[in-house]
MDTraj code that builds the backbone (N, CA, C; nanometers):
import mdtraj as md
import numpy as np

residues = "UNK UNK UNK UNK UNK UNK UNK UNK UNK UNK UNK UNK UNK UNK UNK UNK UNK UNK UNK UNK UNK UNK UNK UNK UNK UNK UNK UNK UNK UNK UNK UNK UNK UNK UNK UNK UNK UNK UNK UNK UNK UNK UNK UNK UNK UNK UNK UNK UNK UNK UNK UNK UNK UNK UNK UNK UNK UNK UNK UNK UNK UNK UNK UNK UNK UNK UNK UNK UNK UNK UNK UNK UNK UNK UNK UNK UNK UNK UNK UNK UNK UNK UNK UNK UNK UNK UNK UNK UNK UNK UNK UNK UNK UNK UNK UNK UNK UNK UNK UNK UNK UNK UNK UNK UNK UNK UNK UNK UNK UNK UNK UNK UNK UNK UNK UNK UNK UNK UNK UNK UNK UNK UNK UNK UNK UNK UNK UNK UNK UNK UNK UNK UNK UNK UNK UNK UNK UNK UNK UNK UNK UNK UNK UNK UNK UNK UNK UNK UNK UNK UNK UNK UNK UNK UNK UNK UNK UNK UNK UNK UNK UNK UNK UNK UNK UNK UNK UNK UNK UNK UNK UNK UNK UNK UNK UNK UNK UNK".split()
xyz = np.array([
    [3.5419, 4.6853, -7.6839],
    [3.4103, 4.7045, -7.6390],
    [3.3809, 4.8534, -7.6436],
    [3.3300, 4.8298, -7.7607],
    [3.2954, 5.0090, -7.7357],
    [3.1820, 5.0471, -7.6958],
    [3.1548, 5.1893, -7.6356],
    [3.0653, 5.1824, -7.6107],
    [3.0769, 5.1709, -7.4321],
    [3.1873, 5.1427, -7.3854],
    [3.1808, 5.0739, -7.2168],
    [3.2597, 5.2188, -7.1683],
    [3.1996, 5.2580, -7.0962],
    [3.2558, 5.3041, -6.9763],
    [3.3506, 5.3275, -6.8665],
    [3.4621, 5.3435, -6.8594],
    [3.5889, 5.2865, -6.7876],
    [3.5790, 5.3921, -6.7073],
    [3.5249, 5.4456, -6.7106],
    [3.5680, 5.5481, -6.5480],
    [3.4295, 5.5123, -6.4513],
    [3.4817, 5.4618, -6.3606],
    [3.3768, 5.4431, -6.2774],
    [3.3646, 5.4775, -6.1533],
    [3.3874, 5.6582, -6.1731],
    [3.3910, 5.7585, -6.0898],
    [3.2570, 5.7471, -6.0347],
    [3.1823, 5.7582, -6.0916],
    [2.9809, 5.7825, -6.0866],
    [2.9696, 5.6514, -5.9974],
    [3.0152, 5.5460, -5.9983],
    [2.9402, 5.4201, -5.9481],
    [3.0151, 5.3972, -5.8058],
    [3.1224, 5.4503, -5.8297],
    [3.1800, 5.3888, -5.6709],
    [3.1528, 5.5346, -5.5419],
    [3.1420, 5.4500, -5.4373],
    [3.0859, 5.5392, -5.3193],
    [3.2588, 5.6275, -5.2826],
    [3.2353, 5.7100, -5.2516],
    [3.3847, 5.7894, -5.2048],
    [3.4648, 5.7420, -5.1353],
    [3.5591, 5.7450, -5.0772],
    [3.6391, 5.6530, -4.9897],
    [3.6118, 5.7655, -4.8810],
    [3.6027, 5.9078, -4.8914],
    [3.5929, 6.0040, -4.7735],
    [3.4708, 5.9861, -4.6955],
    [3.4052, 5.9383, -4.6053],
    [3.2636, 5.9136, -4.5633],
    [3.2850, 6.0748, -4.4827],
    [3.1568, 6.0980, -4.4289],
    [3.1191, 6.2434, -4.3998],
    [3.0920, 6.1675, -4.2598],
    [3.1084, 6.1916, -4.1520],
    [3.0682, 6.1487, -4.0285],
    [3.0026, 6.2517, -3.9808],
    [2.8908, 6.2241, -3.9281],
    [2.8069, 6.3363, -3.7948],
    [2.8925, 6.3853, -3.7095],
    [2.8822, 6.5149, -3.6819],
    [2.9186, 6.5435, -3.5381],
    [2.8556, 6.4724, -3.4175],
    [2.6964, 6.4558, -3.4156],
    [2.6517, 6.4344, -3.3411],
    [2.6236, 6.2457, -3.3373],
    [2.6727, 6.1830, -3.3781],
    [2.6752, 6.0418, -3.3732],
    [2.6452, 6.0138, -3.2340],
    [2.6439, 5.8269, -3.2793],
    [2.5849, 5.8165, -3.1501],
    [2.6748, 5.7701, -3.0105],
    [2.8088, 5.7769, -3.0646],
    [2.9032, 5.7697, -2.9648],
    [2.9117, 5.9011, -2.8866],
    [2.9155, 6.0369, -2.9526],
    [2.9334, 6.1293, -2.8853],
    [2.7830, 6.1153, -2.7730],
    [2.6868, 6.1354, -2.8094],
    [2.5539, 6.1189, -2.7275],
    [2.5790, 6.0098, -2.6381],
    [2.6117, 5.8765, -2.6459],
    [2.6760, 5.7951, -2.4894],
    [2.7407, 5.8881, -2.4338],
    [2.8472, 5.9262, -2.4481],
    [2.9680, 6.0225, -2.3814],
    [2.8958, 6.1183, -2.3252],
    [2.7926, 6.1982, -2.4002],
    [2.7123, 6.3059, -2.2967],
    [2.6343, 6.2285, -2.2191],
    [2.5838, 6.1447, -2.2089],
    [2.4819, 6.0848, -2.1461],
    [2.5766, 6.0743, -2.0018],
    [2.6719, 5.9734, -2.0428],
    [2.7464, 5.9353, -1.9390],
    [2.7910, 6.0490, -1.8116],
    [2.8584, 6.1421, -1.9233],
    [2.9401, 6.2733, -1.8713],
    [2.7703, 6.3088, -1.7663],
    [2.6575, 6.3345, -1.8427],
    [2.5346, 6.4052, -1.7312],
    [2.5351, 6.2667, -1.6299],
    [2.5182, 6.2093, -1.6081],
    [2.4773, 6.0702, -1.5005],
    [2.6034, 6.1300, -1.4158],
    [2.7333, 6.1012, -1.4838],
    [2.8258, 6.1208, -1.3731],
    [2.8352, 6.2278, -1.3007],
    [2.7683, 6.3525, -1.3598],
    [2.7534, 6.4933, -1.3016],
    [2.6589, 6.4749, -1.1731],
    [2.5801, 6.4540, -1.1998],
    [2.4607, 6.4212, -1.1185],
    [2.4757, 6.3289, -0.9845],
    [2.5849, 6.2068, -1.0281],
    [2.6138, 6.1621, -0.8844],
    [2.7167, 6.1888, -0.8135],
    [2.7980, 6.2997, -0.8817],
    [2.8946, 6.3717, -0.8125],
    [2.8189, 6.4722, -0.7190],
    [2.7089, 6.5561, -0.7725],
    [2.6669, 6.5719, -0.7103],
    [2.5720, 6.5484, -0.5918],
    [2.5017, 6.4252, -0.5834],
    [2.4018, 6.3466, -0.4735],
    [2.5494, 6.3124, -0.3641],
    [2.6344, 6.2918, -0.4134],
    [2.7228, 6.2231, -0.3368],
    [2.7793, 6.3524, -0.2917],
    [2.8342, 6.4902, -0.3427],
    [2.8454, 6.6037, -0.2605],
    [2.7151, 6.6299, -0.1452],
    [2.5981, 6.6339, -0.1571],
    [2.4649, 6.6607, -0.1139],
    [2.4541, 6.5904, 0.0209],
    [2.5220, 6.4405, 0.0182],
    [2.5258, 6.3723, 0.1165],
    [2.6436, 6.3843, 0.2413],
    [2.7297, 6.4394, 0.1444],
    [2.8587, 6.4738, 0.2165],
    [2.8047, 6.5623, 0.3299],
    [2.7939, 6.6632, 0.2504],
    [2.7198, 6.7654, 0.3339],
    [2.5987, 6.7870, 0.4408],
    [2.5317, 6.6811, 0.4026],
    [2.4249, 6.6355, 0.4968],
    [2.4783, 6.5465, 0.6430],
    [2.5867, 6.4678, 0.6122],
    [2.6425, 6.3869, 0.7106],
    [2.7296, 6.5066, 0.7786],
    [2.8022, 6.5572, 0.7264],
    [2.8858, 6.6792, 0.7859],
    [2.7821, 6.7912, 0.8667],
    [2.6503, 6.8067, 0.8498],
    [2.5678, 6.8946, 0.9284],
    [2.5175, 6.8319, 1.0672],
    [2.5452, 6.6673, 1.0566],
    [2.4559, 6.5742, 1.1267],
    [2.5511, 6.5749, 1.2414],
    [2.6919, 6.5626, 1.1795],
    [2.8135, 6.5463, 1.3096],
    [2.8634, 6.6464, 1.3621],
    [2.8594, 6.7586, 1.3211],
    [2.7832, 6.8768, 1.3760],
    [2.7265, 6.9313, 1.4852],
    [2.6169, 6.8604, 1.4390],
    [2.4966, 6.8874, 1.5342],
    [2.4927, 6.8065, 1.6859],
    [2.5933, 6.6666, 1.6523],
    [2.6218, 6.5861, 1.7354],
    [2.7273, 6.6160, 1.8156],
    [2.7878, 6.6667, 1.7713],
    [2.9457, 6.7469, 1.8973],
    [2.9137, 6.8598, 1.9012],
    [2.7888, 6.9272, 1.8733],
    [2.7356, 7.0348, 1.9725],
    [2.6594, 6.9690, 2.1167],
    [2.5535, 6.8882, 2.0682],
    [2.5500, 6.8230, 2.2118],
    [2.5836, 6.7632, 2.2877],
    [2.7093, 6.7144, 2.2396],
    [2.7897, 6.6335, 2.3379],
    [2.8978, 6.7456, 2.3634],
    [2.8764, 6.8825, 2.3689],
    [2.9875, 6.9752, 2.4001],
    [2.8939, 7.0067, 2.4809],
    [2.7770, 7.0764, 2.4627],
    [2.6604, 7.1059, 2.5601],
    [2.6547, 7.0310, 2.6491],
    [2.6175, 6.8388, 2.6670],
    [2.6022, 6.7904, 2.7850],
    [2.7304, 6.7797, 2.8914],
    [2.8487, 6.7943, 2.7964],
    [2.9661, 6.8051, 2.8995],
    [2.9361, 6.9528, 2.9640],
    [2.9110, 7.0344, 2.9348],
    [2.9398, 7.1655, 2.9878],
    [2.8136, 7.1716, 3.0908],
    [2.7436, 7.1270, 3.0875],
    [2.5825, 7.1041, 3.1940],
    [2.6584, 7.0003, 3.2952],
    [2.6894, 6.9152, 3.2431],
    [2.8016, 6.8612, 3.3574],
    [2.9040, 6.8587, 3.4264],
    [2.9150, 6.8896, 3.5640],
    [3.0026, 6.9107, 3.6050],
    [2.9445, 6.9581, 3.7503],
    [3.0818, 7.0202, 3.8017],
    [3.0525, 7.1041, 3.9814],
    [3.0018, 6.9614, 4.0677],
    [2.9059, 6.9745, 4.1517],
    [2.8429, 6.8815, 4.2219],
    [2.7931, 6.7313, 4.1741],
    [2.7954, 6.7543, 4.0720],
    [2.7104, 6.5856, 4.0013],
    [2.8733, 6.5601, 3.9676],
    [2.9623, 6.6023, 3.8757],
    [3.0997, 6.5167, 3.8774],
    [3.1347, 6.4841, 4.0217],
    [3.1428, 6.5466, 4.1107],
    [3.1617, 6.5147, 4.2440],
    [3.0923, 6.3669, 4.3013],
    [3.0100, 6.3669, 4.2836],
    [2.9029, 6.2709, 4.3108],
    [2.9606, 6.1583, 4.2670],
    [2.9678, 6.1474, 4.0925],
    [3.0033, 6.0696, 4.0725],
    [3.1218, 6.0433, 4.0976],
    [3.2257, 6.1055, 4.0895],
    [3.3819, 6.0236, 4.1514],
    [3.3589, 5.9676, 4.2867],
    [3.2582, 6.0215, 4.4022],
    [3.2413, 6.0078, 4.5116],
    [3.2203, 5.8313, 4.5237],
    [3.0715, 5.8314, 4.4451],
    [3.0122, 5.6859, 4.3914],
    [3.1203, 5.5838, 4.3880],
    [3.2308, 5.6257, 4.2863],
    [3.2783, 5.5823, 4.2014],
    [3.4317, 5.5146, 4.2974],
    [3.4347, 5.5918, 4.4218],
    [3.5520, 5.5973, 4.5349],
    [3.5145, 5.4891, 4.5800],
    [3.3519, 5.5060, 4.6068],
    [3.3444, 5.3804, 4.7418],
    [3.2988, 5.2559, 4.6527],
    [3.2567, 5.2427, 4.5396],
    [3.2695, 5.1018, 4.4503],
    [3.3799, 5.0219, 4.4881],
    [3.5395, 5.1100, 4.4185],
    [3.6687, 5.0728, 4.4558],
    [3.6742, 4.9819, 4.5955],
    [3.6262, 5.1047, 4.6939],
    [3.6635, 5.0736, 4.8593],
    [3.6452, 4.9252, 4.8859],
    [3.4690, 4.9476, 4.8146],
    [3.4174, 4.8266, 4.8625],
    [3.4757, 4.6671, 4.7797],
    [3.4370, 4.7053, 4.6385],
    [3.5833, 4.5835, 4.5274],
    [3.6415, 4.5293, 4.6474],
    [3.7141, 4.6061, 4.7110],
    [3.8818, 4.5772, 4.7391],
    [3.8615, 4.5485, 4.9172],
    [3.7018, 4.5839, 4.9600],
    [3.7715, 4.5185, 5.1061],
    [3.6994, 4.3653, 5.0659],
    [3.6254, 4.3299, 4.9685],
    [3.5455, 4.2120, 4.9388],
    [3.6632, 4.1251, 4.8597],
    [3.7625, 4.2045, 4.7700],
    [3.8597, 4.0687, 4.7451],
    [3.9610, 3.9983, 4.8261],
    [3.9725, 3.9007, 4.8370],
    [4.1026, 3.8260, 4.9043],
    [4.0352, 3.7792, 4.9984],
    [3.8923, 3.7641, 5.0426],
    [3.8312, 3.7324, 5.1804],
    [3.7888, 3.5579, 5.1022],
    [3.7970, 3.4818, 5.1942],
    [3.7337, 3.3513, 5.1449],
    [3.6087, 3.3335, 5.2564],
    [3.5197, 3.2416, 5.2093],
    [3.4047, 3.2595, 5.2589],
    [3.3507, 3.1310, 5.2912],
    [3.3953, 3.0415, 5.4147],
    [3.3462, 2.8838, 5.4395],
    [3.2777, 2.8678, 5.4188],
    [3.1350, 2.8974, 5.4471],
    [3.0047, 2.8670, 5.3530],
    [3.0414, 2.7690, 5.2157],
    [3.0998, 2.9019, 5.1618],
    [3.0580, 2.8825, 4.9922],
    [3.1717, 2.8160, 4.9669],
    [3.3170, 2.7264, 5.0687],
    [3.3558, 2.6430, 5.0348],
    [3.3270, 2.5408, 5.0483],
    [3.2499, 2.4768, 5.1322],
    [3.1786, 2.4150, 5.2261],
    [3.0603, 2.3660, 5.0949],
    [2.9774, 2.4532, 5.0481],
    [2.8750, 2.4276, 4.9271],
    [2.9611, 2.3454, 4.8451],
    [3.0559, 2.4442, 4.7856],
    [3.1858, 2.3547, 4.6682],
    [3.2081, 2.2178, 4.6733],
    [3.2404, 2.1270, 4.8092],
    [3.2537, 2.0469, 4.8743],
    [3.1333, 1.9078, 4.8079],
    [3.0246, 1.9824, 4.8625],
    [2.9309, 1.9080, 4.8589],
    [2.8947, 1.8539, 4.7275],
    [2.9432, 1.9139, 4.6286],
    [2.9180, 1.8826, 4.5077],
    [3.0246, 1.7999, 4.4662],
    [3.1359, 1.7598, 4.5440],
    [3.2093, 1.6550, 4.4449],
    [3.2584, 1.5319, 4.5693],
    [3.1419, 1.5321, 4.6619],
    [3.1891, 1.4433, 4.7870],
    [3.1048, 1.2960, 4.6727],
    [3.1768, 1.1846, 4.7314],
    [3.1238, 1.0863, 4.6226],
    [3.0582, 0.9858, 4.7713],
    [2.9684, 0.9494, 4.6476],
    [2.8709, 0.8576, 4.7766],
    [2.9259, 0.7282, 4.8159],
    [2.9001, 0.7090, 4.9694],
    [2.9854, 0.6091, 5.0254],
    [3.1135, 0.6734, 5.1035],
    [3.1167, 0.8415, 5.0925],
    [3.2123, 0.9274, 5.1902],
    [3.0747, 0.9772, 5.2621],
    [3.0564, 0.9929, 5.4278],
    [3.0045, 1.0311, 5.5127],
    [3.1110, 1.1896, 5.5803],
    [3.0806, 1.2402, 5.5874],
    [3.1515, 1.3842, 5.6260],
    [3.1176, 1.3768, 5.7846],
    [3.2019, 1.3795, 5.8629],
    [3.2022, 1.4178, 5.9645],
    [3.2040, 1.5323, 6.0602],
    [3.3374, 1.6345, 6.0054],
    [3.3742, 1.7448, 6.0166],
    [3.4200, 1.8127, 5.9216],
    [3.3926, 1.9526, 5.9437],
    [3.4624, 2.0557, 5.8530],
    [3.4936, 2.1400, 5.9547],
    [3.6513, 2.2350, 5.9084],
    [3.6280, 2.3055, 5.9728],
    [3.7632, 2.3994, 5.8839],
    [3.7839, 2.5516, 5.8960],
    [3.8140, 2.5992, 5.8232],
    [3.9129, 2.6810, 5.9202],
    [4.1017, 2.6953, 5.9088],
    [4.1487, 2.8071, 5.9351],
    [4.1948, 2.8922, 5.9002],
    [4.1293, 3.0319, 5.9135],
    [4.2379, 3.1674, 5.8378],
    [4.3272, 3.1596, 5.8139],
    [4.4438, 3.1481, 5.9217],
    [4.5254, 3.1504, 5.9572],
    [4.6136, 3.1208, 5.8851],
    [4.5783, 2.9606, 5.8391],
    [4.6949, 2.8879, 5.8189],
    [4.6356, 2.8608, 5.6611],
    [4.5331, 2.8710, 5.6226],
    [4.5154, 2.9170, 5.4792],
    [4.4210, 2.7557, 5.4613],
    [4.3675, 2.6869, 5.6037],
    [4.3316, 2.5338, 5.5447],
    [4.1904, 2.4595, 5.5437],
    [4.2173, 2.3720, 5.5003],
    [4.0167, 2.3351, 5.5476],
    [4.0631, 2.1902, 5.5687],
    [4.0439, 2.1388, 5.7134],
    [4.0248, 2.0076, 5.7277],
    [3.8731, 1.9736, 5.7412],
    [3.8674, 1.8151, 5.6123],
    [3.7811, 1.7594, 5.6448],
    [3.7843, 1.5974, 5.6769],
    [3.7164, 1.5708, 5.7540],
    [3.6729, 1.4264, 5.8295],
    [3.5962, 1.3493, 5.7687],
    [3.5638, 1.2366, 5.7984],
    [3.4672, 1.1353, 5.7767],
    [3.5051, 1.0059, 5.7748],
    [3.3961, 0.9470, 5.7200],
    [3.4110, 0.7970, 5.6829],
    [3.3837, 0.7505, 5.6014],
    [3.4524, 0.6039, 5.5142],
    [3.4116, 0.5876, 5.4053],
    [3.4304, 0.4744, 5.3967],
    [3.3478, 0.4076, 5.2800],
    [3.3454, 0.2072, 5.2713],
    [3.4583, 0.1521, 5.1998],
    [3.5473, 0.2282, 5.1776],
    [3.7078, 0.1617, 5.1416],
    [3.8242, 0.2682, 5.1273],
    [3.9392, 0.2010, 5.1374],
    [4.0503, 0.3128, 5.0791],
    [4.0508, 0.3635, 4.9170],
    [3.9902, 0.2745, 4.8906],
    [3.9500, 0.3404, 4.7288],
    [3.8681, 0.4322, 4.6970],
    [3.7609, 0.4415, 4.7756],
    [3.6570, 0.5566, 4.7653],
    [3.7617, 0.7016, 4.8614],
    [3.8370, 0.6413, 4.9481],
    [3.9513, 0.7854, 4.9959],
    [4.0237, 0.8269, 4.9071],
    [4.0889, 0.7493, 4.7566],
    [4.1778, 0.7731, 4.7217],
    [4.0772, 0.8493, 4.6073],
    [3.9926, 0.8076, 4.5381],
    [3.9520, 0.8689, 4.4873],
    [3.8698, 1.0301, 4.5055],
    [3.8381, 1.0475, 4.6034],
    [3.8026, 1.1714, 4.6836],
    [3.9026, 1.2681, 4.7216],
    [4.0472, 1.1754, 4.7135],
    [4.1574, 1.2829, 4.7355],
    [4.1679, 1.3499, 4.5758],
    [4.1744, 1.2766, 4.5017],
    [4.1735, 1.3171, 4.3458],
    [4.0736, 1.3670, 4.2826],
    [3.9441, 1.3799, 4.3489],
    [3.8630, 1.4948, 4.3132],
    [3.9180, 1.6004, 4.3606],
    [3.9157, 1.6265, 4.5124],
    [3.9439, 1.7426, 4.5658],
    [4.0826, 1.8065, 4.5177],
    [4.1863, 1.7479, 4.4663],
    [4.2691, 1.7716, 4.4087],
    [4.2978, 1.9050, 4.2887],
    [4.1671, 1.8207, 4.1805],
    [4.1389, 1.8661, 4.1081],
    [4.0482, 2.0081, 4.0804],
    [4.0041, 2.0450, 4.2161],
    [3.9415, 2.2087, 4.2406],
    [4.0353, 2.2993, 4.2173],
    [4.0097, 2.3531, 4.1646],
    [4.0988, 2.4895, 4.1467],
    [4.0791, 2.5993, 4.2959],
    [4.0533, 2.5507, 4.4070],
    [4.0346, 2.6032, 4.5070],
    [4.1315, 2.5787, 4.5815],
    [4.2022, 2.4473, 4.5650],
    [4.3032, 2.3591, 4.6699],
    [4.4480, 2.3396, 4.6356],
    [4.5467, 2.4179, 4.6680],
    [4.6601, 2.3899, 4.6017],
    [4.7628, 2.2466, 4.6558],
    [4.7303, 2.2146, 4.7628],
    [4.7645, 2.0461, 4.8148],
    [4.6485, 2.0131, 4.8730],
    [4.6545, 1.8778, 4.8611],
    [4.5504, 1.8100, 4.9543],
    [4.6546, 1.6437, 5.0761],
    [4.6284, 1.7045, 5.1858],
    [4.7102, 1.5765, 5.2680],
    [4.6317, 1.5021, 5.3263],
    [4.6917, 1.3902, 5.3694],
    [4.6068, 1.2994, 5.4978],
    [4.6436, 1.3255, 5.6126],
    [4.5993, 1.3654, 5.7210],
    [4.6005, 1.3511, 5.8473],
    [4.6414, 1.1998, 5.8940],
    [4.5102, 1.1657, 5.8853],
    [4.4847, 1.0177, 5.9408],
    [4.4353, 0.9681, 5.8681],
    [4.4476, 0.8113, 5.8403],
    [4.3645, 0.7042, 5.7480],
    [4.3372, 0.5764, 5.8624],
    [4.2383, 0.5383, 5.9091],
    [4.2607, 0.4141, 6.0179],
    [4.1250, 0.3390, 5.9602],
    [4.1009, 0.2176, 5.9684],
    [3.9987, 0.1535, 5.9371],
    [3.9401, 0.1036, 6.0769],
    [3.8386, 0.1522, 6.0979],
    [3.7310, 0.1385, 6.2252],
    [3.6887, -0.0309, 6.2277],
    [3.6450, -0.0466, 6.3653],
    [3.5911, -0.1864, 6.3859],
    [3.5123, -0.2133, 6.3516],
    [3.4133, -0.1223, 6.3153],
    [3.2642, -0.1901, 6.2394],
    [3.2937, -0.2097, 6.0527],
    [3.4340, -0.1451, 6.0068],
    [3.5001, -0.2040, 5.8822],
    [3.5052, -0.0712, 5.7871],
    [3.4508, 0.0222, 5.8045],
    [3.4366, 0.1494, 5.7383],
    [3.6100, 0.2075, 5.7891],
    [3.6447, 0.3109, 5.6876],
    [3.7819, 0.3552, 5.6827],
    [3.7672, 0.5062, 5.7547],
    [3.7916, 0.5721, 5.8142],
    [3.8163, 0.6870, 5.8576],
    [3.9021, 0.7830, 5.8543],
    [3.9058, 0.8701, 5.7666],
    [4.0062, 0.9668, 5.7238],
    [4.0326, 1.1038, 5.8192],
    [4.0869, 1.2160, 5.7702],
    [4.1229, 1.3405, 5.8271],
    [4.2305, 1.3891, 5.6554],
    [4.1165, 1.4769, 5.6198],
    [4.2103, 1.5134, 5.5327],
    [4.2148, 1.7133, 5.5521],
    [4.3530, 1.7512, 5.5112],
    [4.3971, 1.8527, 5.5030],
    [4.4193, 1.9397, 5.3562],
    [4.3471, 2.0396, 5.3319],
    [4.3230, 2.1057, 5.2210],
    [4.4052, 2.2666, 5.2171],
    [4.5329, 2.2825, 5.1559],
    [4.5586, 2.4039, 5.1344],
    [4.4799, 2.4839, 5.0572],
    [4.4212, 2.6039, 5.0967],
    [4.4121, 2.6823, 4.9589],
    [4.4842, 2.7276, 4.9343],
    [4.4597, 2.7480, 4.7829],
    [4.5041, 2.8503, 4.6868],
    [4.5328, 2.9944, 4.7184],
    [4.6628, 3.0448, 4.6959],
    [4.6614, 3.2321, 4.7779],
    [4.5553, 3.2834, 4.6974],
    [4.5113, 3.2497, 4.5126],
    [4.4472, 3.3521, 4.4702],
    [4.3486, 3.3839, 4.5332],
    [4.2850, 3.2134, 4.5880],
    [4.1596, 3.2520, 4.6901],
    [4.1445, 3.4166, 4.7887],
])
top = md.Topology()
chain = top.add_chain()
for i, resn in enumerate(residues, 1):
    res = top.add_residue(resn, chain, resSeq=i)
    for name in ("N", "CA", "C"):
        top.add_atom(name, md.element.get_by_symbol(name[0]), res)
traj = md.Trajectory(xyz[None], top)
């Protein structure tokens, strides 16, 4: 074939390509590199802003301690003495009344209360009455049982009266936490 051409230097593209400096990978990379500059810095800016704020905050709480003191600390420990005093002559006291209220809320109907009556002394609360069977006693012992106020509960007396009603006497320890 004459006439043909065999070097086909002219037609083929180079194998060396020429690359940009400035392509567009390098330009992400700056882009990136400025963004990240920028929130290194907002995030220094803030540092610094929170660091002026706490600052400013343990100056006045150095200031209000130092305004405080002499006669007003006095005061207050004074305050603060007889709170204690008082706490402590008000715990360990029990208060018949408000066992007496307690009572009333788990007496079951068909128990008539006769007596209450309460001794320091001996740490007890007897109560009396009457009631329309030994079953309504037995069950009333097992409420009262169940108060976290009463650490035993006894019978005195159990007798069944002539008109047919049962008549108790029961004996209630408290509890020391009382």
């Amino acid at each position: 074939m004459p006439g043909m051409n065999l070097s086909q230097n002219a037609q083929q593209p180079s194998a060396l390509k020429k690359h940009p400096i400035f392509g567009k990978g390098l330009i992400a990379i700056i882009i990136i590199l400025i963004l990240s500059l920028i929130a290194w810095q907002g995030l220094a800016y803030w540092e610094r802003r929170i660091d002026t704020e706490i600052s400013d905050i343990t100056a006045r709480i150095t200031e209000t301690q130092a305004s405080f003191g002499g006669k007003q600390a006095d005061e207050v420990a004074d305050l603060q003495f007889r709170l204690d005093a008082i706490e402590k002559s008000f715990s360990g006291k029990v208060y018949p009344g408000e066992m007496l209220r307690g009572l009333e809320g788990v007496i079951l109907p068909g128990i008539d209360l006769s007596e209450y009556s309460f001794n320091k002394e001996k740490g007890s609360i007897t109560i009396a009455g009457e009631a329309d069977s030994f079953l309504l006693v037995a069950q009333q012992m097992v409420l009262l049982k169940k108060m976290s106020d009463f650490s035993a509960i006894s019978v005195d007396k159990l007798k069944r009266e002539e008109n047919g009603k049962i008549s108790f006497n029961l004996l209630a320890t408290l509890n020391q936490s009382i």
